[in-house]
Steps between C-alpha positions, in 0.01 A plus 500: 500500500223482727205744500227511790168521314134405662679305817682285259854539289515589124805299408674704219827434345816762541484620100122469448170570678379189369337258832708196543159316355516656159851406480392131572206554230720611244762194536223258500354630206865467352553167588141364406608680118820283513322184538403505173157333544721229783285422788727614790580291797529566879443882444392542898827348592713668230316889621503437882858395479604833282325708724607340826847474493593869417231546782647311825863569393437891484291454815816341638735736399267779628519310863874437449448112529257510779220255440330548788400870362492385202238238539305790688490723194406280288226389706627079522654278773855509510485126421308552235757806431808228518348255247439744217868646522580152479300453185688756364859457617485808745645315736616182554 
């Protein structure tokens, strides 16, 4: 659920009132524990790619498929748009 606060949205979860952020905190601090003392590998990849698949596909589900809208809320070219639902197998 989204929450106007200060000109900007407090992204908050349907069951909690934690932000979005604290829920990305929390499983960070989770998987650094699980290493073990492991040096982890590609974490920028590994993050962006958890956070931006559940992203474009419920922006595209919000749009009903359209990516021209689509690219305008998130605030990206539609090419750009086209290349990361690619990535992840949104389309083919």
């Amino acid at each position: 659920m989204a929450q106007k606060k200060n000109n900007r949205f407090d992204l908050t979860t349907r069951h909690s009132k934690k932000p979005l952020c604290k829920h990305t905190e929390d499983a960070l601090d989770l998987y650094f524990t699980t290493l073990n003392g492991e040096r982890p590998g590609d974490l920028y990849d590994l993050v962006i790619g958890e956070v931006e698949r559940p992203l474009f596909k419920a922006v595209m589900d919000f749009t009903q498929g359209n990516q021209s809208q689509a690219a305008g809320i998130l605030g990206i070219n539609r090419g750009t748009l086209r290349k990361k639902l690619r990535t992840y197998s949104l389309i083919q």
